[in-house]
C-alpha positions in Angstrom: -38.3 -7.5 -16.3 -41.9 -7.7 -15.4 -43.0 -9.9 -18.8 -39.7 -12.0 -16.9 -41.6 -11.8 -13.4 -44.7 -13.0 -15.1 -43.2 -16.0 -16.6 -41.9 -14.7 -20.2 -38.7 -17.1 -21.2 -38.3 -14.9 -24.3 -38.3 -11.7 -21.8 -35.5 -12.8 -19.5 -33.2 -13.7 -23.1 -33.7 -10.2 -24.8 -32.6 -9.2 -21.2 -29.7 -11.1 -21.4 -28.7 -9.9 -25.0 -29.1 -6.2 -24.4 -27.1 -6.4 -21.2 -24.3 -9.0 -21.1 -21.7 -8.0 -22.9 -22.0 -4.6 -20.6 -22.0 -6.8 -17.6 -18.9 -8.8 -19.1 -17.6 -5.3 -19.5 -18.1 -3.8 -16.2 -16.6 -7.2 -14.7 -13.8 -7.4 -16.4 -12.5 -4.1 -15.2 -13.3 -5.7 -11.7 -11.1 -9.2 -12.0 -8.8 -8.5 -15.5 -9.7 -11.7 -16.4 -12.7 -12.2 -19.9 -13.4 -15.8 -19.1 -13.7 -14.8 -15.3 -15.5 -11.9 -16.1 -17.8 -14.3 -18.7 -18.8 -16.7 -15.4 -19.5 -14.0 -13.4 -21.8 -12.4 -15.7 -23.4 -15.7 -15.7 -23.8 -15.6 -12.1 -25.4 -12.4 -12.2 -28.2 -13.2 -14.7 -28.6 -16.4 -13.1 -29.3 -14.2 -9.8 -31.7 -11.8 -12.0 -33.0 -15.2 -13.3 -34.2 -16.3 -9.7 -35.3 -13.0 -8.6 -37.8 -12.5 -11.2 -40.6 -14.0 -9.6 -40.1 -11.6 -6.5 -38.9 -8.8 -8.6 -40.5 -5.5 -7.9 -39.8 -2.2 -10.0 -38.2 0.1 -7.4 -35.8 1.6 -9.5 -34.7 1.8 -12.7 -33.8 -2.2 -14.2 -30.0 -1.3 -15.2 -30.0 0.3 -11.4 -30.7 -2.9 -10.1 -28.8 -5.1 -12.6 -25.8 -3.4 -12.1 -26.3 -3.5 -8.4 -26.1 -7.1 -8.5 -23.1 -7.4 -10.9 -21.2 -4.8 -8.2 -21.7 -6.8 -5.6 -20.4 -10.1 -7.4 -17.5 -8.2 -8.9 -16.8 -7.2 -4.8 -17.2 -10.7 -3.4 -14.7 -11.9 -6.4 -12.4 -8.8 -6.4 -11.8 -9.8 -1.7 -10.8 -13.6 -2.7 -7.2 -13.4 -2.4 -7.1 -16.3 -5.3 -8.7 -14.6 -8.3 -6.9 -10.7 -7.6 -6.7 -8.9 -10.3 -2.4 -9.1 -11.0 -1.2 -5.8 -10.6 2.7 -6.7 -12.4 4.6 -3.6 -13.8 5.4 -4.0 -17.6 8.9 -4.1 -16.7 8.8 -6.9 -14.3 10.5 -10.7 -15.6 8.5 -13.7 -16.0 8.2 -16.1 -13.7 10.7 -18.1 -15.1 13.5 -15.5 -14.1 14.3 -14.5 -17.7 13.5 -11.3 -19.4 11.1 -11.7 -22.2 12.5 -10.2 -25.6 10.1 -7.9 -27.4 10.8 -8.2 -31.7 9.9 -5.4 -33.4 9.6 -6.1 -36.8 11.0 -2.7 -38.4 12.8 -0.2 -35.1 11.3 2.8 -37.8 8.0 1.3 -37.8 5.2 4.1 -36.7 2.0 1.4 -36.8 4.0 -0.6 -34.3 5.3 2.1 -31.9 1.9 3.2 -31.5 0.2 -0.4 -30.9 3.2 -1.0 -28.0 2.3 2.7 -26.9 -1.3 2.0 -26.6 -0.4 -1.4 -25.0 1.7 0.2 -22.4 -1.0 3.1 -22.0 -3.9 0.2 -21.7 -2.0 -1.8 -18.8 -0.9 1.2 -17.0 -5.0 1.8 -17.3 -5.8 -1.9 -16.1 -3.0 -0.7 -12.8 -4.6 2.7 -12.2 -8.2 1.0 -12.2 -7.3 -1.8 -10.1 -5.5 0.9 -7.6 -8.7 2.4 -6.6 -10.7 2.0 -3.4 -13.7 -0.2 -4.9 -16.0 2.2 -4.2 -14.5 5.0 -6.5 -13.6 2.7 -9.1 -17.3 1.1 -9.2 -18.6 4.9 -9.7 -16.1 5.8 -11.9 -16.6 2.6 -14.3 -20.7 3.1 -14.2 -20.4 7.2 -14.8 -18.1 7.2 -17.7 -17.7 4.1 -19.1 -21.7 2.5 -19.0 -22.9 6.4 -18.8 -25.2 6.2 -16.5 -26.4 9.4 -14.4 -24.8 10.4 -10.9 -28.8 9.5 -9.9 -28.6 5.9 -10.7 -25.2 5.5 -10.3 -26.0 6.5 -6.3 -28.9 4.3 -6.4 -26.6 1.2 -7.8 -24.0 2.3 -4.9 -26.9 3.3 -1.8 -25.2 6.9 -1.3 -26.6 9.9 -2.2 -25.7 11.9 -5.5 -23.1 13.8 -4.2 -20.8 11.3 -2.4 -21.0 9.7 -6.1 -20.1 13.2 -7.5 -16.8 13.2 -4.7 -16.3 9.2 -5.9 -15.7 10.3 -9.5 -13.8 13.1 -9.3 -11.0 11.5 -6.5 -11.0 8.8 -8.9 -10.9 10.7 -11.7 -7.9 13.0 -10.1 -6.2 9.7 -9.0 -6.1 8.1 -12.5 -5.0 11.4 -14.1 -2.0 11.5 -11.6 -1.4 7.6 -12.5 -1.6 8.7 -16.1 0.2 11.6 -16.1 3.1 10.7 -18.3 0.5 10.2 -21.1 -1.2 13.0 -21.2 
């Protein structure tokens, strides 16, 4: 980010390369939506993009990238228009009749396990979605981008603790969601 600050086009792309598809990642779990996800990720390095003449090193870059993907995840996650649908796999479509699922072979294991892991994926997508943002941004930066309780409290401005007390509630809350699964 400093060759970036100083000017470097070729910098700020190799950023953008390493990073993006973390940041479409960590988005996605945000909105449930990849193209939404995509533009907002765009947003964010278009931010990063801006700030680099004013950019100084005060933490770690990923602690700072991620701090501005969080907070563009938050501002889209509060618009009421682009929620992340919540719908329960039992629940009809819109057009009030009950969608059929064909099974190809009823003694087929390859396909009992795919619908299993799709059931076990969206009941995921609900648990994650069901958690106070705060829990759920700590809990998707500690385990699923792996980075340490420090920078995860740096990313979130609380100290290492309150992040330690964010992971395991969430943590506890999605193994109660889950609990038929494991």
């Amino acid at each position: 980010m400093l060759r970036v600050r100083a000017g470097d086009e070729t910098a700020f792309r190799a950023l953008f390369e390493k990073h993006s598809r973390a940041i479409v990642n960590f988005a996605y779990q945000f909105v449930g939506r990849r193209d939404r996800a995509e533009e907002l990720t765009q947003d964010v390095f278009l931010q990063v993009y801006r700030a680099g003449p004013r950019y100084e090193p005060q933490a770690r870059f990923t602690t700072w990238l991620y701090r501005i993907a969080r907070n563009a995840c938050l501002n889209e996650a509060r618009r009421p228009e682009h929620r992340f649908p919540s719908r329960s796999l039992d629940e009809q479509p819109d057009d009030g009749e009950r969608a059929e699922i064909q099974l190809p072979d009823a003694t087929a294991r390859e396909g009992e396990r795919t619908l299993a892991g799709r059931e076990l994926e969206a009941r995921m997508q609900e648990a994650l979605a069901a958690l106070p943002e705060h829990q759920r941004t700590a809990l998707l930066l500690s385990r699923t981008e792996g980075m340490s309780y420090r920078d995860v409290a740096e990313t979130l401005e609380c100290s290492e603790s309150a992040v330690k007390s964010l992971v395991f509630r969430a943590t506890a809350s999605m193994r109660k969601a889950l609990a038929e699964f494991l």
